[in-house]
N, C-alpha and C positions, 0 to 999 in steps of 0.2 A: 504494500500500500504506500502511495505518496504522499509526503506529508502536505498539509493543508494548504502551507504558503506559496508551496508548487501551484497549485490550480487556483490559488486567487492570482499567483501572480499571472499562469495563460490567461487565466479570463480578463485580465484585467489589461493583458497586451493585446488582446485578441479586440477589444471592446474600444483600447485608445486605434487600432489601425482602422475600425470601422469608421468609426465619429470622424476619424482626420482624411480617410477614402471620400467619407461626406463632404469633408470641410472645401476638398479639392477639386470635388465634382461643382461644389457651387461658385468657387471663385473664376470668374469669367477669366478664360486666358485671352493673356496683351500679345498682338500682333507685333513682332520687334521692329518692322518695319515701321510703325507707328511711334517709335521711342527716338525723339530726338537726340543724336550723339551716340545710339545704336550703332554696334559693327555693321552689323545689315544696311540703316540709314547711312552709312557712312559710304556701304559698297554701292548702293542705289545713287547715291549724290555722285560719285567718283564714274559710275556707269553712264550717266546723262552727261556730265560734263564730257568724256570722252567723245559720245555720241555728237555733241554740238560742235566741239574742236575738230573733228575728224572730218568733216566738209571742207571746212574753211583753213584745213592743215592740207587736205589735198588737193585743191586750188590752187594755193600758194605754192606748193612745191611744183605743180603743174607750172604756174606762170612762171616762178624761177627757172624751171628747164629751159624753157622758150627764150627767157631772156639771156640766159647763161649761153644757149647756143647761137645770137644775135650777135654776140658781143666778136671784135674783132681778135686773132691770136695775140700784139699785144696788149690789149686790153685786160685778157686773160690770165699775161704773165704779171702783168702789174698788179693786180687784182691776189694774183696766189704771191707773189713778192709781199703786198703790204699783209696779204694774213700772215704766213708765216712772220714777219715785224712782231705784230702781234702778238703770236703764239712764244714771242720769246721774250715777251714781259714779266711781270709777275704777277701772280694772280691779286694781288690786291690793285696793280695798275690796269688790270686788262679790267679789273669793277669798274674805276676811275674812267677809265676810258669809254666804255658802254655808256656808264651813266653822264657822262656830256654828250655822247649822241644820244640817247635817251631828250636830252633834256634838250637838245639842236634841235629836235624833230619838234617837240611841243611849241617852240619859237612859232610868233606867229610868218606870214611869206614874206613881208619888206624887213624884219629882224634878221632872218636868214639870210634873204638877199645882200641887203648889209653886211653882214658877216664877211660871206663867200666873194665880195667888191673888196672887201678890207685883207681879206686875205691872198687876192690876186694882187694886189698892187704890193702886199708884206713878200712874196714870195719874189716877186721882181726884183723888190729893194735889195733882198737875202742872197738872192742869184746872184747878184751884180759883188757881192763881197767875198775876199779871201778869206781861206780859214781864219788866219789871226785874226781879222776885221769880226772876224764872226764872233769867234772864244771873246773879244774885248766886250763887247753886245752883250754878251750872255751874261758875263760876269757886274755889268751895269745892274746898281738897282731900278726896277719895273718903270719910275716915272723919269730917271735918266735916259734909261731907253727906247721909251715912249719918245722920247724929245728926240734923241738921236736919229729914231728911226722917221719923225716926220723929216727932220732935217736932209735925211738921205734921200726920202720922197720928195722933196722940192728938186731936189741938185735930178734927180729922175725926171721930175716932170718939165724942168730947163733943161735937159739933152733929148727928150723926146717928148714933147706935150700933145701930142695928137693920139697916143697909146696910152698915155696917165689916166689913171680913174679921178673923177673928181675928188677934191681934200675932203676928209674926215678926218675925225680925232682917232689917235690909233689907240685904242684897247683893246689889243691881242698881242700883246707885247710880249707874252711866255711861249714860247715854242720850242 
């Protein structure tokens, strides 16, 4: 014969599985798609985003092939010249770098324009100097330089004034 606590304790295991089978059957189960921050939600959000990128990522690689193939050989070599440039900075300059074309692009069109006039007549000035002339430039502080390099754009636009870009103030003085 078993002792008495044996059978209060089955019954009493027997009695808490039923009540809690109950307890289980009445609590409505949560859809985890419905749980915000869910793994589920998470792979549903991450599946739609794909879905909407993936048109407009194969377009773009579309239109880049076409243009890639447009483009003249060397345009091409120039083009893999300044990436590899690039690719042999370091990755906190290759940020730096993004994020001013990032930030070129938001530029509205006549800032831009501006710019890209500022910078054809800076590259003239630059062309026209020797390395020393150069290193002396570089080594100027920003608003010495500034001044130098209008200086250098005037003595430019008196040896050739019909190719000079009109005077601006030059602030692109770091390069």
């Amino acid at each position: 014969m078993r002792p008495f606590g044996h059978n209060l304790a089955v019954w009493l295991a027997g009695t808490l599985a039923l009540v809690a089978s109950g307890l289980w059957a009445q609590t409505p189960k949560v859809d985890p798609a419905g749980v915000p921050g869910s793994k589920v939600r998470q792979l549903m959000l991450k599946q739609a985003l794909e879905k909407q990128l993936a048109g407009s990522l194969t377009e773009e690689l579309a239109q880049n092939a076409m243009l890639w193939k447009s483009l003249a050989p060397e345009q091409v070599r120039e083009l893999r010249e300044k990436y590899l440039a690039f690719l042999k900075n370091s990755p906190d300059e290759q940020a730096a770098l993004l994020e001013a074309a990032q930030e070129f692009g938001r530029l509205s069109s006549q800032r831009r324009s501006a710019y890209q006039e500022r910078q054809e007549w800076l590259d003239q000035v630059i062309n026209r100097l020797t390395p020393r002339e150069r290193e002396e430039l570089l080594a100027m502080q920003p608003q010495d330089r500034a001044k130098r390099l209008l200086e250098l754009k005037a003595k430019l636009a008196a040896t050739q004034p019909a190719s000079a870009p009109a005077s601006q103030p030059a602030t692109w003085p770091n390069r």
